[in-house]
PASEBA-1860 file (N, C-alpha, C; in nm, 3 decimals):
! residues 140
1> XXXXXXXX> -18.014/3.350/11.442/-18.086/3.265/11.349/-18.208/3.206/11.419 ~ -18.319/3.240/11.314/-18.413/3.138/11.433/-18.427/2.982/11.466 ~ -18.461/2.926/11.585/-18.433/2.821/11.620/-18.519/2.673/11.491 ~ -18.633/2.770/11.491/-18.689/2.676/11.351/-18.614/2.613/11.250 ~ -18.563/2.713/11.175/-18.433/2.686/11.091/-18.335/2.600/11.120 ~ -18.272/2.647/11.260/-18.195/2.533/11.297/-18.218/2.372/11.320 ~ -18.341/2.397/11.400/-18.425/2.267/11.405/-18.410/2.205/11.257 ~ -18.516/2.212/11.173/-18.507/2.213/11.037/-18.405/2.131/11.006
9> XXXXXXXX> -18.249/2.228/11.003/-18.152/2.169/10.924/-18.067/2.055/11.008 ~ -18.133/2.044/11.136/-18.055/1.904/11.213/-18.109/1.803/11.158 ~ -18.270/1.800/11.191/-18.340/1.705/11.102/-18.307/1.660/10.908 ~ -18.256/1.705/10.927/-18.242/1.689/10.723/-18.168/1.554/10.719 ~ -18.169/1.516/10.657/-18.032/1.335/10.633/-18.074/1.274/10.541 ~ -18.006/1.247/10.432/-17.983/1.137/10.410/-18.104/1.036/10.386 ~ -18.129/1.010/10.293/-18.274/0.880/10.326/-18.174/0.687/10.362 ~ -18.073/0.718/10.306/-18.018/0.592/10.304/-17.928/0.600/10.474
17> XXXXXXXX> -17.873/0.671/10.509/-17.806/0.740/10.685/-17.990/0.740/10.735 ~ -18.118/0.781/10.712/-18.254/0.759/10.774/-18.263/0.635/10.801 ~ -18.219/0.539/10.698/-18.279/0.377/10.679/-18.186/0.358/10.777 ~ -18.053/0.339/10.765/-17.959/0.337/10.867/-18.052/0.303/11.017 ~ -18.095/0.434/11.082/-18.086/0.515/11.229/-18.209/0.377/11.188 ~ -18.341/0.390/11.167/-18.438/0.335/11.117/-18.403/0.162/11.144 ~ -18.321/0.097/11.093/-18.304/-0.016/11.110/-18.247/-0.113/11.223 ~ -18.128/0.022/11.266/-18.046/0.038/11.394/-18.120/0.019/11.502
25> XXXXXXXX> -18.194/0.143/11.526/-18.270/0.155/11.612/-18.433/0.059/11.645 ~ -18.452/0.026/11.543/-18.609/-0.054/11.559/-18.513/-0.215/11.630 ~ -18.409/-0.257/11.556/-18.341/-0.416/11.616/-18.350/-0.347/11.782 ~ -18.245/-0.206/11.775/-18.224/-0.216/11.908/-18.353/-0.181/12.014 ~ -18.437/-0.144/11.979/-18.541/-0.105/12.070/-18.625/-0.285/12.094 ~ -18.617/-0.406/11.995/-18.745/-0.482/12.013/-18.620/-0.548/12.068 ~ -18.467/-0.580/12.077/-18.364/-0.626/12.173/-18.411/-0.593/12.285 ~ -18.394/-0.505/12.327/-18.444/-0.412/12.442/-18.534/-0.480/12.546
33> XXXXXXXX> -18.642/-0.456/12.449/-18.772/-0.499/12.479/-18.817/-0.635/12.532 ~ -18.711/-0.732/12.468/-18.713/-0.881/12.487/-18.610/-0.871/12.611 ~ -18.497/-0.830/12.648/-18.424/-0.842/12.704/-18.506/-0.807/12.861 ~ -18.569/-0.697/12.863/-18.628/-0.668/13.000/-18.758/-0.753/12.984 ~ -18.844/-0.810/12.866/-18.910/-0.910/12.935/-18.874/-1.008/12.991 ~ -18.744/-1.089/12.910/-18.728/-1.195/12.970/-18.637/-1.183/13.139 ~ -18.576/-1.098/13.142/-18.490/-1.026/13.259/-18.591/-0.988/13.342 ~ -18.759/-0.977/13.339/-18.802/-0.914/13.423/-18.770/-0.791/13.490
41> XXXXXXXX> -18.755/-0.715/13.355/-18.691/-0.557/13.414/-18.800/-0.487/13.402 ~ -18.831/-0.473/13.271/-18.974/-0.313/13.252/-18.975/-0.399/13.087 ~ -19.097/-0.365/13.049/-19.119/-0.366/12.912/-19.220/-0.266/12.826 ~ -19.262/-0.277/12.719/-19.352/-0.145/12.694/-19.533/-0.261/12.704 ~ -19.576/-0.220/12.745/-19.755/-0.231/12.741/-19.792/-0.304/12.578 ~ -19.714/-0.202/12.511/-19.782/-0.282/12.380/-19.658/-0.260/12.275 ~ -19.686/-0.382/12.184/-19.513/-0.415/12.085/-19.506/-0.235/12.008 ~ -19.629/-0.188/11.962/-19.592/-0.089/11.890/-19.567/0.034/11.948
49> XXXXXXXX> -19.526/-0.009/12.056/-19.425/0.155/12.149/-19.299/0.125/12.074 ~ -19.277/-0.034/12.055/-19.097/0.019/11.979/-19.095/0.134/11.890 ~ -19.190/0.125/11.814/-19.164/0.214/11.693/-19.218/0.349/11.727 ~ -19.274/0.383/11.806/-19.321/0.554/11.858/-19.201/0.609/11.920 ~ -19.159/0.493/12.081/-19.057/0.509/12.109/-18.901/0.537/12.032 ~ -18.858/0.458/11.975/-18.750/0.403/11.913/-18.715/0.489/11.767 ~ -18.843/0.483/11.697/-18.812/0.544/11.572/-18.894/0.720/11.535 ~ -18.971/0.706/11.604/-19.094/0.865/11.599/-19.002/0.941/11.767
57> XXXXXXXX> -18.961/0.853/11.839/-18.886/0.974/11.926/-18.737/0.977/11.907 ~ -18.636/0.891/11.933/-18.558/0.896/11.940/-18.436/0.922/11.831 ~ -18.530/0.848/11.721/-18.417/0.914/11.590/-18.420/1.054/11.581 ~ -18.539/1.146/11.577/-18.544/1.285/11.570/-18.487/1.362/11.702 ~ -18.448/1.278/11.798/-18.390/1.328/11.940/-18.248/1.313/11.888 ~ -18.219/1.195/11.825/-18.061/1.194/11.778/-17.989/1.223/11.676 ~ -18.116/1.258/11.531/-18.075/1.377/11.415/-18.031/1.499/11.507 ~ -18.118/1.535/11.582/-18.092/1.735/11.638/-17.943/1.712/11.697
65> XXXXXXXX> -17.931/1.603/11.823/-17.817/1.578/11.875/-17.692/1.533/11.782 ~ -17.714/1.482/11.695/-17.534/1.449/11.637/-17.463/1.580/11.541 ~ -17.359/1.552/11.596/-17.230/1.664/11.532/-17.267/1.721/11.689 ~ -17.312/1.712/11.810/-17.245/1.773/11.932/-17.173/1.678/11.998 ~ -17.091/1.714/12.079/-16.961/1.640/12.149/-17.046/1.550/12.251 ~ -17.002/1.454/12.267/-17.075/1.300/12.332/-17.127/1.349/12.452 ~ -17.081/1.449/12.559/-17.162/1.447/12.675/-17.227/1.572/12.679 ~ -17.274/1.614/12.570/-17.390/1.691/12.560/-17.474/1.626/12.492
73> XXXXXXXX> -17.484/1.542/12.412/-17.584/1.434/12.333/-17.597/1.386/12.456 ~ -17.535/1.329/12.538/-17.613/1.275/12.661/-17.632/1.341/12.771 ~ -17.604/1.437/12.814/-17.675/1.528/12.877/-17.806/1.565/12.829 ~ -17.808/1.626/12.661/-17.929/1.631/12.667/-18.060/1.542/12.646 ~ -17.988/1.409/12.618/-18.082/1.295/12.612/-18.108/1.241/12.734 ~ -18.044/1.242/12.862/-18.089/1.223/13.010/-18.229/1.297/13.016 ~ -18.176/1.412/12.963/-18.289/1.518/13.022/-18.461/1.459/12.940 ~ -18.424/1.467/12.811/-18.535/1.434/12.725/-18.585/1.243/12.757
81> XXXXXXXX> -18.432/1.179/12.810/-18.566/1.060/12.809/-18.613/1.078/12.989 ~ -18.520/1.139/13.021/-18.614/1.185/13.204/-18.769/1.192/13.175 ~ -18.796/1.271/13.090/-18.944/1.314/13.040/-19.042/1.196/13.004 ~ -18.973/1.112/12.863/-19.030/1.034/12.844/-19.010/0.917/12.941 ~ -18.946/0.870/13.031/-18.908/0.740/13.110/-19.019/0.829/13.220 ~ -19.055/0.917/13.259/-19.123/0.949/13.356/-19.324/0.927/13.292 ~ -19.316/0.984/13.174/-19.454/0.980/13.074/-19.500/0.808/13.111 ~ -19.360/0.767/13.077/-19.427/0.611/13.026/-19.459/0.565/13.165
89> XXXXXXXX> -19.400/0.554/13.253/-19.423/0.474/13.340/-19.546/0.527/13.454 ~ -19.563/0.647/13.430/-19.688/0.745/13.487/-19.851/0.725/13.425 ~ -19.812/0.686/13.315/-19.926/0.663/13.255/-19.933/0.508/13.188 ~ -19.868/0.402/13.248/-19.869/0.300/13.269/-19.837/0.232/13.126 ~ -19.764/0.309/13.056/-19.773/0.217/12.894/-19.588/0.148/12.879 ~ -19.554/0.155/13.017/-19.460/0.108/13.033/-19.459/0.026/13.173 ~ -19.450/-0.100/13.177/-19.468/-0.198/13.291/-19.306/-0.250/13.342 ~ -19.308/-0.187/13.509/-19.216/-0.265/13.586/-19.235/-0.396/13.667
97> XXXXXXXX> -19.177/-0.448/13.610/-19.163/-0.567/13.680/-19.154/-0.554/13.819 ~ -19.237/-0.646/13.936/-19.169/-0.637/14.077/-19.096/-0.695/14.124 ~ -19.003/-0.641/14.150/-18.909/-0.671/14.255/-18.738/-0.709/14.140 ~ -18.700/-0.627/14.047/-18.668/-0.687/13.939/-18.520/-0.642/14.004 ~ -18.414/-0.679/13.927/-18.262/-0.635/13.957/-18.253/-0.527/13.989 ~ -18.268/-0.407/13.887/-18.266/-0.291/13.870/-18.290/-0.232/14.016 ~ -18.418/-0.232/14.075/-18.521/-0.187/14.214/-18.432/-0.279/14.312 ~ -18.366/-0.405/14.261/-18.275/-0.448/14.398/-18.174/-0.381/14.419
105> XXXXXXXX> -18.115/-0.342/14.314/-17.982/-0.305/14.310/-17.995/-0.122/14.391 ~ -18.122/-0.053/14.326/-18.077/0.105/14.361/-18.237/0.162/14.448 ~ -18.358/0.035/14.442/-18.431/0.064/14.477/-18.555/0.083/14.414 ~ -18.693/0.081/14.416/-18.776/0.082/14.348/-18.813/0.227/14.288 ~ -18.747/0.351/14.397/-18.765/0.489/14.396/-18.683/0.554/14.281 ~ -18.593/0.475/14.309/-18.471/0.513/14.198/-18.488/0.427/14.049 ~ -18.553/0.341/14.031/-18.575/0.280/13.896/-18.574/0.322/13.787 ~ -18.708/0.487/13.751/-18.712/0.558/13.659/-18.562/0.639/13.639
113> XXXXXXXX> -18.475/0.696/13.738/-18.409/0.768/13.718/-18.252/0.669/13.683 ~ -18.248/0.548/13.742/-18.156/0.451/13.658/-18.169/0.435/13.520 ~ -18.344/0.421/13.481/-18.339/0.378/13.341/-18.323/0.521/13.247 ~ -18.339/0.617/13.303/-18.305/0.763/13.244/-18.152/0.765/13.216 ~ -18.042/0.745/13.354/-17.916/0.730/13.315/-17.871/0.641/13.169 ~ -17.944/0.555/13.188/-17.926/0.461/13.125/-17.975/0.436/12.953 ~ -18.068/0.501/12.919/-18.128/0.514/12.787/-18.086/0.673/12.768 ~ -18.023/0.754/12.810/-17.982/0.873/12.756/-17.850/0.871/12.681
121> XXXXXXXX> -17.770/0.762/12.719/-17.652/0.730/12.674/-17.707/0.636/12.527 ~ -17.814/0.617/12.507/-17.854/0.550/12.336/-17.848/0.673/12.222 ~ -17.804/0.794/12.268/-17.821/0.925/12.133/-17.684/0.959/12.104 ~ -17.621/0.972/12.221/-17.423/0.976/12.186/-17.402/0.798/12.081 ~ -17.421/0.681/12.205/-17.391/0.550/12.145/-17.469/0.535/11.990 ~ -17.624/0.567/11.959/-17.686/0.560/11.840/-17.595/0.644/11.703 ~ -17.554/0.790/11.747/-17.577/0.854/11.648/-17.351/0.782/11.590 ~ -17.326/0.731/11.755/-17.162/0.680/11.672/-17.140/0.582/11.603
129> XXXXXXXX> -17.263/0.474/11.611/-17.342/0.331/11.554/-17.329/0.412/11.420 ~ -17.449/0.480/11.367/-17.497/0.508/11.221/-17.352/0.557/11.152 ~ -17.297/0.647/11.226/-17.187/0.745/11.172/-17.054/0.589/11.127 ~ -17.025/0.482/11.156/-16.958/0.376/11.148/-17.015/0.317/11.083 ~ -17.171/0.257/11.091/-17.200/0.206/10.951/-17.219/0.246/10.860 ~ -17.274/0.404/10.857/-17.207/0.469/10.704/-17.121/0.486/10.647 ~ -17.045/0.480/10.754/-16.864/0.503/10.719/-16.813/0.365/10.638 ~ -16.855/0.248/10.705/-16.810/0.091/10.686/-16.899/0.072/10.529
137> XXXX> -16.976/0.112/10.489/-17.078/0.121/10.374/-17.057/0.199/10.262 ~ -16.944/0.329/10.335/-16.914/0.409/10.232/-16.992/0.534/10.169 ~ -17.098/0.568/10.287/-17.176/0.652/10.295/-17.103/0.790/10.348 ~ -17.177/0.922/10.344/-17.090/1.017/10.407/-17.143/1.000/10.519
END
């Protein structure tokens, strides 16, 4: 089958399971966001990465990924936010804090690849979020 097609039919959902991922995800990305400003962890450069980030990448990273078994959604979301956690912080539209927990704890070298561990596990955890509040809502 070609991969287009497949692509295609991962992406398909639901507009009300869309609003879902959509609502889910924008709280949890500007949480996020506040949490490492005020934590002095990393934050994004400017407020409207939540929504490039959060809702233009990651929901369509976690439509393709759900209905696969949890440590391949995060396997392959390590890999894909490796990319983007490497983009952002390379081209500066993502700011680390100096000297913050994170860089104490594993090092300043290791930072990007902590926060990769660490935000790849949001496409297994996201897509079991939506799948429970549709469920709790009465959605399929």
């Amino acid at each position: 089958m070609n991969p287009f097609y497949i692509l295609r039919d991962r992406l398909k959902v639901d507009l009300k399971i869309l609003m879902i991922y959509i609502v889910l995800y924008f709280s949890w990305g500007f949480v996020m966001n506040e949490i490492g400003i005020y934590a002095e962890i990393a934050r994004f450069m400017y407020r409207f990465q939540i929504i490039t980030c959060y809702i233009l990448f990651m929901i369509p990273v976690s439509l393709v990924l759900r209905g696969l078994p949890w440590h391949r959604q995060y396997a392959y979301g390590v890999v894909l936010m490796g990319f983007f956690e490497f983009g952002g912080y390379a081209l500066g539209t993502s700011i680390i804090y100096e000297d913050n927990i994170i860089s104490q704890l594993f090092n300043q070298s290791n930072f990007s690849l902590a926060m990769t561990l660490f935000f790849g596990a949001y496409f297994p955890l996201g897509n079991a979020a939506v799948r429970g509040i549709a469920n709790a809502l009465g959605l399929k």
